[in-house]
C-alpha positions as a Markdown table, in Angstrom:
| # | Residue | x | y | z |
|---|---|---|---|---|
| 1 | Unk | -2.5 | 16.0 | 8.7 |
| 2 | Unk | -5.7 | 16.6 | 10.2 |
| 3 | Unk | -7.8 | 16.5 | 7.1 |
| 4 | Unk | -6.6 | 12.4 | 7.0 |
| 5 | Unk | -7.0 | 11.8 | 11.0 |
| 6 | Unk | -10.7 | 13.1 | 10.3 |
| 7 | Unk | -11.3 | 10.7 | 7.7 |
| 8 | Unk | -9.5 | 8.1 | 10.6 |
| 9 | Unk | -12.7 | 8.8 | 12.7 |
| 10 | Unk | -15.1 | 8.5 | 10.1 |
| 11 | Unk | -17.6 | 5.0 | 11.4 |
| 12 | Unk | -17.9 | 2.0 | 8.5 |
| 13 | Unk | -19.7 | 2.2 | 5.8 |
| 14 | Unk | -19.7 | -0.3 | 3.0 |
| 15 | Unk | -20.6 | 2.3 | 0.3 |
| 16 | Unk | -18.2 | 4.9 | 1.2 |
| 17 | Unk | -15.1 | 2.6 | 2.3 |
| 18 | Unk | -11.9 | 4.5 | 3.3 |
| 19 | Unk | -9.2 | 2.6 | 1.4 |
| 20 | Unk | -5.4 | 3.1 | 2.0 |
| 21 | Unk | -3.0 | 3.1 | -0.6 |
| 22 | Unk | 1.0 | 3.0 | -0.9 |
| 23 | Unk | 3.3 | 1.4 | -2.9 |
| 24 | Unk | 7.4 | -0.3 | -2.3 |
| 25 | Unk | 9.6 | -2.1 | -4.1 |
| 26 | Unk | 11.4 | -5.1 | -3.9 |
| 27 | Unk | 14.6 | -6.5 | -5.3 |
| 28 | Unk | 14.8 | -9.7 | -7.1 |
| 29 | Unk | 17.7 | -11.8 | -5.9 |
| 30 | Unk | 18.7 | -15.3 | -7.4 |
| 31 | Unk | 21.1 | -17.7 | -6.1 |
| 32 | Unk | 24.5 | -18.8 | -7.5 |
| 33 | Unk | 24.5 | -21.9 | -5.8 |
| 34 | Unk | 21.9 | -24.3 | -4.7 |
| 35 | Unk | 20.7 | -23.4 | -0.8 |
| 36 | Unk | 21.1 | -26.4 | 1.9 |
| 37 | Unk | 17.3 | -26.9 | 3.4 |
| 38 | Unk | 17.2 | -26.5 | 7.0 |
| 39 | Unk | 17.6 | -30.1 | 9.2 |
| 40 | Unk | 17.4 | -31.0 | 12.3 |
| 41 | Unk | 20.1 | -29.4 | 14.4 |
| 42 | Unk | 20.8 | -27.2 | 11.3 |
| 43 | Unk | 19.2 | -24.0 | 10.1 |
| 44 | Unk | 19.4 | -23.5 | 6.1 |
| 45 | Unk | 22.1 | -22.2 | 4.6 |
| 46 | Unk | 22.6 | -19.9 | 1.6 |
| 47 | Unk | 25.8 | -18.9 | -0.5 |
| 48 | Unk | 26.6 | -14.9 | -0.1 |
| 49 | Unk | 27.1 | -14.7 | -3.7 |
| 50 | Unk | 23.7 | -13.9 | -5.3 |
| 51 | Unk | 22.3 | -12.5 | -8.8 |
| 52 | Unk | 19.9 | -9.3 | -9.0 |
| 53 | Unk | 17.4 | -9.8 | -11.3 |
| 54 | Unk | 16.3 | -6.3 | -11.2 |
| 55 | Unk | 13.6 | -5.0 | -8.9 |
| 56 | Unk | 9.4 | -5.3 | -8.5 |
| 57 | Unk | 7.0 | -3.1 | -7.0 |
| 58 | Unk | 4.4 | -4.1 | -5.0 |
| 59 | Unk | 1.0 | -1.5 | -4.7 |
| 60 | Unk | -0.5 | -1.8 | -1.4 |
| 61 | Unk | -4.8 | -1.0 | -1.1 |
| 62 | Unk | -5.8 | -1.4 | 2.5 |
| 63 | Unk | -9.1 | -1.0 | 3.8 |
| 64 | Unk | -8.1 | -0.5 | 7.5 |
| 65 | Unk | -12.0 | -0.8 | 9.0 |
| 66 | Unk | -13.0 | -4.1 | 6.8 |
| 67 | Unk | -9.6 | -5.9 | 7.4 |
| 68 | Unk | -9.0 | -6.8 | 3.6 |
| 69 | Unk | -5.9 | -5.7 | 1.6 |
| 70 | Unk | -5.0 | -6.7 | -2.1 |
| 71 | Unk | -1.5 | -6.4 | -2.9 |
| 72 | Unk | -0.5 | -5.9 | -6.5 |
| 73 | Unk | 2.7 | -6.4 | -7.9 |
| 74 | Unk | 4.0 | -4.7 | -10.9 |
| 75 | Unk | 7.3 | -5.0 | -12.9 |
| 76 | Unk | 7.5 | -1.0 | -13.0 |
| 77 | Unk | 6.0 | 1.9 | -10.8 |
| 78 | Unk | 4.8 | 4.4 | -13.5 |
| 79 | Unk | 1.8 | 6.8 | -13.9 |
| 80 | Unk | 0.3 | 3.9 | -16.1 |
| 81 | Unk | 0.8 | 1.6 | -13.7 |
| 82 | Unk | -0.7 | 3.1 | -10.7 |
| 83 | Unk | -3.3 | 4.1 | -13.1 |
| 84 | Unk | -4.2 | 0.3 | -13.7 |
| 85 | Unk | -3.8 | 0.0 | -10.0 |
| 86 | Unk | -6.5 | 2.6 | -9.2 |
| 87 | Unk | -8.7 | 1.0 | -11.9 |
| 88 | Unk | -8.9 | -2.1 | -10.1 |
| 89 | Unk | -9.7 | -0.8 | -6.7 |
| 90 | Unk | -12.7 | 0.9 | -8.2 |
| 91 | Unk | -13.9 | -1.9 | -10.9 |
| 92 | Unk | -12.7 | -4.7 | -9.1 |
| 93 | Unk | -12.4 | -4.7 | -5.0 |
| 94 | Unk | -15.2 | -1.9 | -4.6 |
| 95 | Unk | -18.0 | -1.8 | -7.9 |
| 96 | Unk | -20.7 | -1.0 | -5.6 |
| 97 | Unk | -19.3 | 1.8 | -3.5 |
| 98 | Unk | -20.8 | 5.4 | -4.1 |
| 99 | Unk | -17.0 | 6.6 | -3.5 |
| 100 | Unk | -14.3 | 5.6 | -2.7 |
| 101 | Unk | -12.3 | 7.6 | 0.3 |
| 102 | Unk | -9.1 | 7.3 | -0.7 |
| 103 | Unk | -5.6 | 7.8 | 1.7 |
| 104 | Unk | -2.2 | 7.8 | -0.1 |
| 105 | Unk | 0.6 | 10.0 | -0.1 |
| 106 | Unk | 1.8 | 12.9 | -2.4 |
| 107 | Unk | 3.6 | 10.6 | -4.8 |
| 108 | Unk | 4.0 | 12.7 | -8.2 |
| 109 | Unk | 2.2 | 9.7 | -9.6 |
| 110 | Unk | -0.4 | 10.0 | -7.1 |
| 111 | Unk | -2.9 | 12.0 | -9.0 |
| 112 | Unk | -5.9 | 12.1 | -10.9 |
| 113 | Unk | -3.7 | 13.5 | -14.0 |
| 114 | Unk | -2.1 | 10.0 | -14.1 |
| 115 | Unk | -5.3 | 9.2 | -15.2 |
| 116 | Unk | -6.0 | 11.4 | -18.2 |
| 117 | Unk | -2.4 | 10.1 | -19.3 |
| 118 | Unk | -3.6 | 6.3 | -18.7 |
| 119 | Unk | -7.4 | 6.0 | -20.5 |
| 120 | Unk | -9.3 | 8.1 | -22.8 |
| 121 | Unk | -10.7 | 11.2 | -21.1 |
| 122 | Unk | -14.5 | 9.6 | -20.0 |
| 123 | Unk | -12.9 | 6.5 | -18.8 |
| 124 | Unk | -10.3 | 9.0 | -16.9 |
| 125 | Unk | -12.8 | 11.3 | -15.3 |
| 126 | Unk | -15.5 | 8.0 | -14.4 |
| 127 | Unk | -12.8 | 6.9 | -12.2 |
| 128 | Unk | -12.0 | 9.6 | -10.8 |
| 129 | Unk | -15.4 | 10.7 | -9.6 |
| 130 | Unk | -15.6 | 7.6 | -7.6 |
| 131 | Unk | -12.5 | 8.9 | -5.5 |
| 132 | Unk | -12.7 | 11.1 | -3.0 |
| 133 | Unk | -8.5 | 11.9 | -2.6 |
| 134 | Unk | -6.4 | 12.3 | 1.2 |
| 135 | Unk | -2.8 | 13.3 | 0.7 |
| 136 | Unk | -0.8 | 13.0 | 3.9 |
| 137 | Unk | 1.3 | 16.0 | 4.0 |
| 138 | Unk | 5.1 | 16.1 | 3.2 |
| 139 | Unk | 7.1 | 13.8 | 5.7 |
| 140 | Unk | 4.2 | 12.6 | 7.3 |
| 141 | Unk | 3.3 | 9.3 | 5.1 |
| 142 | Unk | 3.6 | 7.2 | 8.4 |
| 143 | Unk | 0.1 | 8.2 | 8.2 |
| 144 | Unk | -1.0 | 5.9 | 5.6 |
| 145 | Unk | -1.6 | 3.0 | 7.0 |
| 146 | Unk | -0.7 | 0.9 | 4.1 |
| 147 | Unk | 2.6 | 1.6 | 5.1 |
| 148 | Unk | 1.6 | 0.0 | 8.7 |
| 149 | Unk | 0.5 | -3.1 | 6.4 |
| 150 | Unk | 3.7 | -3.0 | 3.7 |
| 151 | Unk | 6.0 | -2.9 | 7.0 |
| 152 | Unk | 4.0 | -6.4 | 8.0 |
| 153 | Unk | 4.2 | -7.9 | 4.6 |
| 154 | Unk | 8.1 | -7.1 | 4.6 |
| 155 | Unk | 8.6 | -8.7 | 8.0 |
| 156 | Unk | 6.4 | -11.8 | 7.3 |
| 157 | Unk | 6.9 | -12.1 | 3.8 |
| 158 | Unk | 9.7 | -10.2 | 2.1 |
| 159 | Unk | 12.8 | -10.9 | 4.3 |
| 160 | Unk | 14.2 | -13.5 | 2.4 |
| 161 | Unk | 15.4 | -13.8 | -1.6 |
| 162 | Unk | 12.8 | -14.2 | -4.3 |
| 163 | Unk | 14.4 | -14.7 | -7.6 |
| 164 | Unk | 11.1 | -14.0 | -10.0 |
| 165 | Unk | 8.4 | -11.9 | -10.5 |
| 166 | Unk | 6.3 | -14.8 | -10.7 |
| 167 | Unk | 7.7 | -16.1 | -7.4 |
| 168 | Unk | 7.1 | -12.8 | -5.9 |
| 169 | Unk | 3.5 | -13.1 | -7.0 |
| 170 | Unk | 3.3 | -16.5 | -5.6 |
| 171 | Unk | 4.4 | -15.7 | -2.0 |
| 172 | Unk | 2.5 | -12.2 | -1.3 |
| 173 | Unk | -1.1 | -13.9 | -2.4 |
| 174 | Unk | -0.3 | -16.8 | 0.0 |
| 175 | Unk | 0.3 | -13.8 | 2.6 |
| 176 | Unk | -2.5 | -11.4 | 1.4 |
| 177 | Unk | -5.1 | -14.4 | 1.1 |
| 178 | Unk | -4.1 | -15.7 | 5.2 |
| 179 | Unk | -4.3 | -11.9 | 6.2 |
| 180 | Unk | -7.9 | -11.2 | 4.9 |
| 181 | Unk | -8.7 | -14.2 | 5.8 |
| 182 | Unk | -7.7 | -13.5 | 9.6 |
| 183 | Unk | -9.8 | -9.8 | 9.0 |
| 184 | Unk | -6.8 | -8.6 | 10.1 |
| 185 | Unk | -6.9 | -4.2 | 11.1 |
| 186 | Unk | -5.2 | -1.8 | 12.3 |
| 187 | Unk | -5.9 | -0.3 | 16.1 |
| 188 | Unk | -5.5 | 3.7 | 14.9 |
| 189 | Unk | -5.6 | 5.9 | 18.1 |
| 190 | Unk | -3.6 | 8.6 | 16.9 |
| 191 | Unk | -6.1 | 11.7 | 16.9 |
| 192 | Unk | -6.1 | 15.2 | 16.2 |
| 193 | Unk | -6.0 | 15.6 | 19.7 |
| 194 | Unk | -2.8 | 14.3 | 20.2 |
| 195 | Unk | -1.1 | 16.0 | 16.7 |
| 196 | Unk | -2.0 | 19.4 | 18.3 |
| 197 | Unk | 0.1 | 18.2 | 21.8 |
| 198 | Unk | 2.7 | 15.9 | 20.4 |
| 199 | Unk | 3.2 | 17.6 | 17.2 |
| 200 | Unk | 2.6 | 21.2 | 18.1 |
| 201 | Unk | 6.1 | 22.1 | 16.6 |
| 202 | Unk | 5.0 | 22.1 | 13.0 |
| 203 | Unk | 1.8 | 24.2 | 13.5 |
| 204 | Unk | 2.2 | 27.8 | 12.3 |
| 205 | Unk | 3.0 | 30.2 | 15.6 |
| 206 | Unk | 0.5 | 32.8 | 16.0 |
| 207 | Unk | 2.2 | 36.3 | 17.8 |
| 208 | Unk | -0.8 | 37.6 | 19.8 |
């Protein structure tokens, strides 16, 4: 825990950007009958009978200092997939970082290993040199903050039915490009101070 609230302190620095990373998923739901748009007076109805049309997941990188998040949607939440995930953030959203400080939690398909299984083993290990890896410990993911920003996206975005991937696609650009375009950031002020006060129970006891 305090290994990623260090990395919380650390100041900006273009070439070493601390980057957030988590991951959710989101059901696809499709209606059996046509909706009735809101009107004046009216708010919009939908039928209670719906379709599932399986579930997406949705990959969440958040730089928390330089207010800019991508959000990627996938069809499947694999090794491969957050493989191709962790490819972008280093080839595409950050080419000219010396590394990458990256926060995520302790998924099983959060690791480097995902990699080797993904790309051929110099393609595997130049990505992975441009990381430098925070795990938030077990039960403490509320950490990440890419969780702060999927929370966000599900309240302003997500609360409603989407019937396709390709709608889902649609509707979280339209919501990623308005947030970066707002700079919008998280305030952190939870510090290693406080952990040592507030969560004092799950240090080890020392008998003097």
């Amino acid at each position: 825990m305090e290994d990623v609230l260090d990395v919380y302190k650390r100041p900006y620095d273009p070439k070493m950007p601390v980057v957030c990373l988590d991951e959710t998923s989101k059901q696809l739901i499709g209606e059996t009958r046509q909706a009735v748009p809101a009107a004046p007076g009216r708010p919009a109805r939908e039928d209670s009978e719906y379709v599932r049309n399986g579930v997406a997941n949705l990959f969440m990188i958040f730089e928390p200092l330089g207010g800019k998040r991508r959000v990627k949607v996938t069809e499947r939440r694999t090794k491969l997939d957050w493989a191709e995930c962790v490819r972008e953030v280093v080839d595409t959203m950050y080419p000219q970082a010396r590394k990458i400080v990256l926060v995520m939690d302790n998924l099983n398909t959060h690791s480097p290993a995902s990699l080797y299984e993904a790309f051929a083993p110099a393609e595997a290990k130049r990505i992975a040199d441009k990381l430098e890896i925070h795990y938030t410990p077990k039960h403490g993911s509320w950490l990440d903050m890419a969780e702060i920003e999927l929370g966000i996206l599900s309240r302003q975005c997500l609360d409603r039915r989407i019937e396709t991937v390709e709608h889902l696609r649609t509707e979280v650009a339209a919501w990623e490009q308005q947030r970066n375009l707002a700079k919008a950031k998280v305030n952190w002020q939870f510090t290693t101070a406080d952990a040592r006060i507030k969560l004092r129970r799950l240090y080890p006891s020392i008998e003097v």
